[in-house]
Structure formats: C-alpha cells, structure tokens
KEBAVEX-532535 format. One record per residue (C-alpha): y, x, z. Coordinates in steps of 0.2 Angstrom, whole numbers, padded with zeros to 4 digits, always signed. Layout:
// KEBAVEX-532535
YXZ
...
END
This chain:
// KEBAVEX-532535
-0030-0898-0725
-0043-0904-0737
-0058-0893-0738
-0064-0896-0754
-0061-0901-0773
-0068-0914-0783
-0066-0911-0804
-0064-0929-0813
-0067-0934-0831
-0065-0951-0835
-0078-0958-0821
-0087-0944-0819
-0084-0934-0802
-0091-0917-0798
-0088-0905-0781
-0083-0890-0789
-0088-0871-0782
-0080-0864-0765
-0069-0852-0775
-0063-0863-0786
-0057-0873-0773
-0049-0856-0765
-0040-0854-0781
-0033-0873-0783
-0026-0871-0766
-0017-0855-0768
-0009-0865-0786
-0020-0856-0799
-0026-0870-0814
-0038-0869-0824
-0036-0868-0842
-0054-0875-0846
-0053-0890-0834
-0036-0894-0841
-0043-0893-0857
-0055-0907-0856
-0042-0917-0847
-0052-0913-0828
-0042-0918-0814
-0045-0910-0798
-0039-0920-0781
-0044-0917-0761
-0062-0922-0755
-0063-0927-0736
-0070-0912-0724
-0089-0918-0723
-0092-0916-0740
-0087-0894-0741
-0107-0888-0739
-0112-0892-0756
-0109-0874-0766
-0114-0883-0783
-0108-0896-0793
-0115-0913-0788
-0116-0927-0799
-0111-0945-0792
-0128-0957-0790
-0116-0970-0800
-0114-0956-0815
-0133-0956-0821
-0131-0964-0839
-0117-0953-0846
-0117-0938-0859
-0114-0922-0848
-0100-0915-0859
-0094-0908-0844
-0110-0895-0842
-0106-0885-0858
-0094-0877-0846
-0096-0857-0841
-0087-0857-0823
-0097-0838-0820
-0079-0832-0823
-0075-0841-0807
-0087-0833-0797
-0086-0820-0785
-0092-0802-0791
-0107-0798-0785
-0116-0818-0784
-0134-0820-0781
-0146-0826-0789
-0146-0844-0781
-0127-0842-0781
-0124-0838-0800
-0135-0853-0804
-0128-0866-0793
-0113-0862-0803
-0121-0868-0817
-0131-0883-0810
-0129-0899-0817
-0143-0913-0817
-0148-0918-0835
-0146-0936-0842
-0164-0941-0847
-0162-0952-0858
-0147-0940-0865
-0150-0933-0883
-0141-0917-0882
-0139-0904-0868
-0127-0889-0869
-0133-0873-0860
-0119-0862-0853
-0122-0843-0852
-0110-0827-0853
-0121-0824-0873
-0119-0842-0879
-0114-0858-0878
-0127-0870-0887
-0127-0887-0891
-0146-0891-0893
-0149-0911-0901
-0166-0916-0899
-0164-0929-0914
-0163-0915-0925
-0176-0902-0921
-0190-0904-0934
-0205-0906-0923
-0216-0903-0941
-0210-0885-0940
-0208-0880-0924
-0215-0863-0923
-0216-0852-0908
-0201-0845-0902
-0186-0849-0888
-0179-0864-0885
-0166-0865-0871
-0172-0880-0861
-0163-0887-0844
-0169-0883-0829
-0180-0866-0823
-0187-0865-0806
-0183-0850-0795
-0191-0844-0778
-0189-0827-0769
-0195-0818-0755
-0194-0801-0744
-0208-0788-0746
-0220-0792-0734
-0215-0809-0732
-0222-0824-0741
-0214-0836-0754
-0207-0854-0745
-0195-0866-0752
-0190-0864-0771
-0179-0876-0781
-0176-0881-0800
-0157-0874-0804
-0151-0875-0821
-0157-0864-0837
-0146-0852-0838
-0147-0830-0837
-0150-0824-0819
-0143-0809-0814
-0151-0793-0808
-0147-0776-0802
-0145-0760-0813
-0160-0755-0800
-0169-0770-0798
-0188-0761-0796
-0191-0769-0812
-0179-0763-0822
-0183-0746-0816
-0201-0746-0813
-0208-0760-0824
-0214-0771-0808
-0216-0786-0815
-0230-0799-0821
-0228-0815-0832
-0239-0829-0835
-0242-0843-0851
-0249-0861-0848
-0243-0876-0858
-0240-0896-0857
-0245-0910-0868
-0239-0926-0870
-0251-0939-0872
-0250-0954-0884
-0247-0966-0870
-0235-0955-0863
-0244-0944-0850
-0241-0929-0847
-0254-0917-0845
-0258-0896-0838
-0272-0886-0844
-0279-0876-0831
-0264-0873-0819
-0272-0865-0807
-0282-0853-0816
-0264-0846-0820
-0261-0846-0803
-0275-0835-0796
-0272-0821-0811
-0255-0821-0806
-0261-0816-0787
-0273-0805-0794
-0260-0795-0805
-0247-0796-0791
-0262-0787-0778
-0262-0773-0792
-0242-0771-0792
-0239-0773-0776
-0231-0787-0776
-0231-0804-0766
-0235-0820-0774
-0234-0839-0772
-0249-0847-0766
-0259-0857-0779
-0253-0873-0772
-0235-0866-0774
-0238-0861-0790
-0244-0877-0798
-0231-0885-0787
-0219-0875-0797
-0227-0878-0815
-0227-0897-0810
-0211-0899-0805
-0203-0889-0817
-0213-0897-0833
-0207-0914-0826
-0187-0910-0825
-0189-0904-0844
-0199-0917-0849
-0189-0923-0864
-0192-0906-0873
-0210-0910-0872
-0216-0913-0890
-0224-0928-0897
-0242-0929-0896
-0249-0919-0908
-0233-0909-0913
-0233-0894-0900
-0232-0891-0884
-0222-0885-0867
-0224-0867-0866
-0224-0863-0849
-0218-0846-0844
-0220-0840-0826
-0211-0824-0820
-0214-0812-0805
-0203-0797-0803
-0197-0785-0793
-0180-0791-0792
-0172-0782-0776
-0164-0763-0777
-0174-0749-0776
-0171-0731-0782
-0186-0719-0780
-0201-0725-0786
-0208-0736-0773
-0210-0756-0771
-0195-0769-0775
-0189-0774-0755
-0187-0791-0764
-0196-0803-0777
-0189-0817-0789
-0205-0829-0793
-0199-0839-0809
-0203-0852-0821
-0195-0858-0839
-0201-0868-0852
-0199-0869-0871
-0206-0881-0885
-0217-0874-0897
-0228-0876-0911
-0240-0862-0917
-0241-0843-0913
-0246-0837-0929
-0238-0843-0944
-0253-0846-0954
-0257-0861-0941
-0278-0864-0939
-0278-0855-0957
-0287-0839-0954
-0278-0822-0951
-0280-0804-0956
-0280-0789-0944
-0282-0771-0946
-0291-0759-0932
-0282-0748-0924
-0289-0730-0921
-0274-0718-0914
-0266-0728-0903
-0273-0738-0887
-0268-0755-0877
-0274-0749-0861
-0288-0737-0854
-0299-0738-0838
-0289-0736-0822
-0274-0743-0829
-0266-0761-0828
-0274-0768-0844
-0282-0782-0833
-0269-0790-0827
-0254-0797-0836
-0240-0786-0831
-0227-0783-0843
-0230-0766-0849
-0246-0769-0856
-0235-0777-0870
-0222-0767-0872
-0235-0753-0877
-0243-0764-0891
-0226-0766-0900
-0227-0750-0911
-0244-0753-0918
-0242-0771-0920
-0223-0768-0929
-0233-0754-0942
-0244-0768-0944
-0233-0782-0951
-0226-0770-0962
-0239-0769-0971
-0244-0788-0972
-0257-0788-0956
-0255-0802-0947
-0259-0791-0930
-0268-0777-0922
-0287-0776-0914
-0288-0761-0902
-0303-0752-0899
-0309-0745-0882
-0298-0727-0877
-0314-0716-0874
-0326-0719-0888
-0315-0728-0900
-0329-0740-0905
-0328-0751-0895
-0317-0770-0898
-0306-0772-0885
-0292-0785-0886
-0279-0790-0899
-0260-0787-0895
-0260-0804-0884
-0276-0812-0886
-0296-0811-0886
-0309-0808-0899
-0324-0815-0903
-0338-0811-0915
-0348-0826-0922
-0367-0821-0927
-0380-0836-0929
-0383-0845-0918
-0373-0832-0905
-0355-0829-0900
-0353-0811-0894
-0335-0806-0882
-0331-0790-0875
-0335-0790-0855
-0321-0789-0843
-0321-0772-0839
-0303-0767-0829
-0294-0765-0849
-0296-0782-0856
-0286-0797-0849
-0297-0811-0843
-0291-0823-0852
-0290-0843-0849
-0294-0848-0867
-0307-0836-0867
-0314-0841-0850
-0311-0861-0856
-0320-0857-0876
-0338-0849-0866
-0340-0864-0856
-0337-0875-0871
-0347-0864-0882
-0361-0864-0871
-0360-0882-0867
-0364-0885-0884
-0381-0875-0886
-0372-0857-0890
-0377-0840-0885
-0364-0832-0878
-0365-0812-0874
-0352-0805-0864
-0355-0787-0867
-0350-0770-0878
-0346-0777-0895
-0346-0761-0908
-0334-0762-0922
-0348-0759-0935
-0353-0776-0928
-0340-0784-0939
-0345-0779-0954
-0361-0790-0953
-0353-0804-0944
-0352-0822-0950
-0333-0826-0941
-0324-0819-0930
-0309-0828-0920
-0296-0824-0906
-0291-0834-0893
-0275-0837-0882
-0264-0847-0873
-0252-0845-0886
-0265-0846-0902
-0278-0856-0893
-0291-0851-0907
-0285-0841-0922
-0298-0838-0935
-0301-0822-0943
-0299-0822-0962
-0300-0802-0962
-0302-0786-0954
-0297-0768-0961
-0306-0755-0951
-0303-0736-0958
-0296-0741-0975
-0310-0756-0976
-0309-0774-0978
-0320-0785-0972
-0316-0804-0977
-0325-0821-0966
-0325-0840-0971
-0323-0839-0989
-0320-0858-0987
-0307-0857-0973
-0309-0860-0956
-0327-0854-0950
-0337-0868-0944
-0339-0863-0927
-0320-0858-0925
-0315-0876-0933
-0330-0885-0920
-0323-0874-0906
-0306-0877-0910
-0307-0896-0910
-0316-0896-0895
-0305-0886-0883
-0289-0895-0892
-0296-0911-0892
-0296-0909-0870
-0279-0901-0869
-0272-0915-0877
-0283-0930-0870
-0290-0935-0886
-0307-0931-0876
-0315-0934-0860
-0312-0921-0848
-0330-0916-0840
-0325-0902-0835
-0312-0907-0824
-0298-0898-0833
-0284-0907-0835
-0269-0910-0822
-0260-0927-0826
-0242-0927-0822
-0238-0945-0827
END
C-alpha cells in the first residue's frame, strides 16, 4: 500500500501531513480539499518522511492559493511546536503579490500592492516565515529552521506563562536604493540578548547563531521590506521559557524565535517633537531588579503609567530613579538625553536602565562629531534649563522632545521644531542605517 498522499491543484502538488494521510486511507474527505477542487492520489514509499507540505521545484512561479488553508484541525492533539508549524509550511512565491497567513484567529489576505508605504506606522504585520530554534536546560541551541508565520503553541504552564521567563529583542532592515539589504548592529543585539538570558536563567544562541538567525530570516521576508526611505523591517527576536514547569523554578526547555514586521515610525508625531510628563509614584525598575536587561516584564509594568498618560494627551512617560526620585531614568521603551551647549548628558547604566543600542550608537556619533557627552546622574531640575532633550530607540531611533511636565509644570524645547542637535544627530545615525553614508564605523551588515 501506498504510504503517503500527495494534494493536487491544477499543476501544483504538495505531500500532505501524516494524519491526513491516515484519514484518507481509512475513507474520511476532506471538505476544504474538495472545496478547492484538490485531488489527493498515492505517492511511492521513498517519499513518506517529509511531515510538511513540500512544494514541487517545477511549481515556483504560481500564486499559493492553496496556503490560505488551516489544516491545524487535522492535526493530532497535543502537536509541538515544529509540528504545528510544519502543518502550516508553505514556501512563499517571491515574486508573488499576496500571501494569505493561516491561523486558528485569522485567515488574512495581505497584498502588498495595496499597503501605503507613506503611512506605514508601527504596528503588526503578518509576514511569511519566522525562525524557530529550541533547546533543553543545560544544553545549547543547534539547528533552527525558518517555518511558516503563523501562532505556535505553548503549554498552560510553559515557565513563561507562569513565571514571566522570557526576553525579546528589536533590530531592523533597510533596503538600499540599489536594492541591498542592510542590518544595523546585529550583533549588539546578540550579546544583550546573552546577557539578559545570564540574568533569567536561561540558554541562548550564540552570537553567530543569532545573526545567522536575523539573516536568514530578513532574507526569506525580503518582499515586506520597505522601499528605501519608507520604513523599515522590524526584527523581533524572542527567548522563552517554553517547556512545562509548575513551581517556581527554570523552564526544562527554551524556544529562541525571530519574526518580522514592516514598519514606519514609533511615534505618531514622526521626527516632530513629542511631549512627556514625569512620573513621580510609580517606577519602571529599581536597583537589584531586571531593569537592565530586556525581559518582558519590564514592560508590562510601564503599561499603567504610560495608558494614564495618553489619556491625558502625553505622548509617553519619563521615570525617575525608585530611591530618590530625582533622578532621570529611562522612558517606557527608550533613552533620554539632555542637550546643554556644547554637551549631551545621558543617565549612566547603572543595573535599572537598559543599555541601549541607539543610545550606545548616538554617543559614538556625538562624540565623533566634537560633542561632550557625560554619562552620569542627570537631575530632573536639569531640564528646566536645558536647550533639548531627545530619546532614543530602536523603534524611535531619535525622538525629540517638544515638552516636558514635571509636578504640574511644563517645560517646552525647540520653539522652531526639531533642535538642532537632535535633527544633526538624527540625520547622521539614519543616514548610516540606511546607507546614504559611509559606514566608518563599521556598522552595517550587507545581506545582498
């Protein structure tokens, strides 16, 4: 007897699923196959170890109409991770217009011909593949793969559901006029990523695993990639504790993933300056904590301040240190910086501020173009004298700072817009990201 199935549609032929073999055999159809008029017919013997659906080499030009199915209904009831996704996996057409995502939440036709890259904003996208790689506690991350976008599963008790054990990074891709591609600092990503993972107790990827990862992963979604000077890829890294655990103690297994989505700016004022109000009750982190390293409750915890604070017309929230409270810390997800003269002045990493990349990446800039910068306690009375202020962030990159209400009182910067040294600092770092300039720092990945 045959061992396995193969689905046709016009010339398109896919191996279908183990189980789904098991149920053509025993003379259960398929109501979704039938519906798009698929065919299923014996495949020879050699061809039973694939446990995904495989496209023919011969079958590389058509639209994939065939991976808006949801065959998860098909699947056994407790899949894995790899398994549910296999399910799903379907490579994408690249020069193909539209893409349909499967999921148990949605079935969404996404055409790229239609998305107005002008008004992209920041927010999901659903793009085609994600990269996925897992390990054992006390073992080390080996082979991952790319698998097709789509929801993962997880255990009611996965450890971080239960215990919050898990860490997420940002990096983005630009597309270059000549049609490179280009990564900003992969690797920095990498190693924050290990160092958050140290303080979680959790494994990591190795930095070469890691870009690997980003590379691969930036490449099989290249089409969602903005034109130059549109946006970006945003790159969003995830490490989690995904195996069971009940009791608090670490995950016995780890999922290390990566997915993309086209963006366009965090804020949506854009480069035009933002307003922020100082928060005095509540804190982002306090010394001890996890506040320097990018695990996901760090955010969670900012929700209620920041929420209060778009109520009433702030853009975001600047936290002040726990123990004095005058101290600047760190807005809900990015850096500040205070612009007196001739001298930029940044709070110091101290254990409750994240180390961020843009920040790391704007002091070498500044001070590579005949700035002072001070890394060091920055008061809040310091911004009531100060000629700008700007955050930065992977997602904002730099976002000046039009005001700042501290204790009832507003302090406004850049009555002409964008301060001069935000808008010189700005272009600069921007102008590398993208290629526009040369890279003497030696910053830039090429992909293409």
């Amino acid at each position: 007897m045959a061992s396995a199935l193969k689905i046709s549609q016009g010339q398109r032929c896919f191996e279908l699923p183990k189980l789904i073999r098991k149920r053509h055999r025993n003379g259960e159809k398929s109501g979704i196959l039938a519906t798009l008029g698929i065919t299923m017919e014996p495949l020879p013997r050699d061809n039973e170890a694939p446990i995904r659906l495989r496209e023919k080499k011969w079958w590389r030009q058509e639209t994939k109409d065939i991976s808006a199915l949801n065959l998860s209904r098909y699947h056994s009831t407790t899949p894995s991770l790899q398994q549910q996704s296999h399910f799903a996996s379907l490579r994408v057409n690249d020069t193909a217009n539209t893409v349909r995502v499967a999921s148990p939440t949605s079935n969404v036709a996404l055409e790229l011909a239609e998305i107005d890259w002008d008004n992209l904003g920041f927010g999901f996208m659903p793009t085609d593949y994600m990269y996925i790689m897992k390990c054992s506690q006390g073992e080390n991350f080996s082979k991952g793969e790319l698998q097709r976008f789509g929801n993962i599963e997880l255990n009611p008790s996965a450890g971080v559901l239960n215990y919050g054990q898990g860490l997420f990074e940002g990096l983005k891709s630009y597309r270059k006029h000549d049609g490179n591609i280009l990564l900003f600092r992969p690797e920095e990503n990498a190693f924050r990523l290990r160092t958050g993972a140290e303080r979680m107790c959790m494994p990591s990827p190795s930095v070469d695993q890691f870009v690997e990862a980003v590379k691969l992963t930036v490449l099989a979604n290249e089409r969602w990639i903005p034109p130059p000077g549109k946006g970006s890829l945003y790159i969003r890294p995830l490490l989690m504790g995904s195996g069971v655990v009940l009791g608090l103690a670490p995950a016995p297994e780890y999922t290390f993933l990566i997915y993309v989505s086209p963006v366009g700016n965090y804020f949506k004022e854009g480069l035009a300056p933002i307003n922020l109000i100082v928060e005095t009750e509540m804190h982002r982190a306090t010394p001890g904590g996890t506040g320097g390293v990018k695990t996901i409750g760090n955010y969670a915890a900012v929700l209620k301040a920041q929420s209060a604070a778009k109520e009433k017309g702030f853009s975001d929230v600047l936290y002040l240190d726990s123990v004095h409270k005058r101290y600047l810390e760190e807005v809900s997800s990015c850096n500040v910086f205070v612009v007196k003269g001739n001298v930029i002045s940044t709070p110091a990493i101290k254990g409750t501020i994240l180390p961020g990349i843009t920040r790391k990446s704007i002091i070498d800039v500044a001070r590579s173009q005949g700035f002072q910068v001070q890394e060091r306690f920055v008061t809040v009375d310091e911004l009531l004298n100060a000629d700008e202020v700007f955050c930065t962030g992977t997602a904002v990159v730099i976002s000046p700072v039009g005001s700042i209400t501290y204790l009832g009182k507003r302090v406004t910067y850049g009555s002409d817009g964008v301060g001069v040294v935000s808008q010189k600092l700005y272009s600069s770092l921007t102008s590398l990201q993208m290629g526009l300039a040369e890279d003497e720092m030696n910053w830039i990945v090429e992909l293409k």
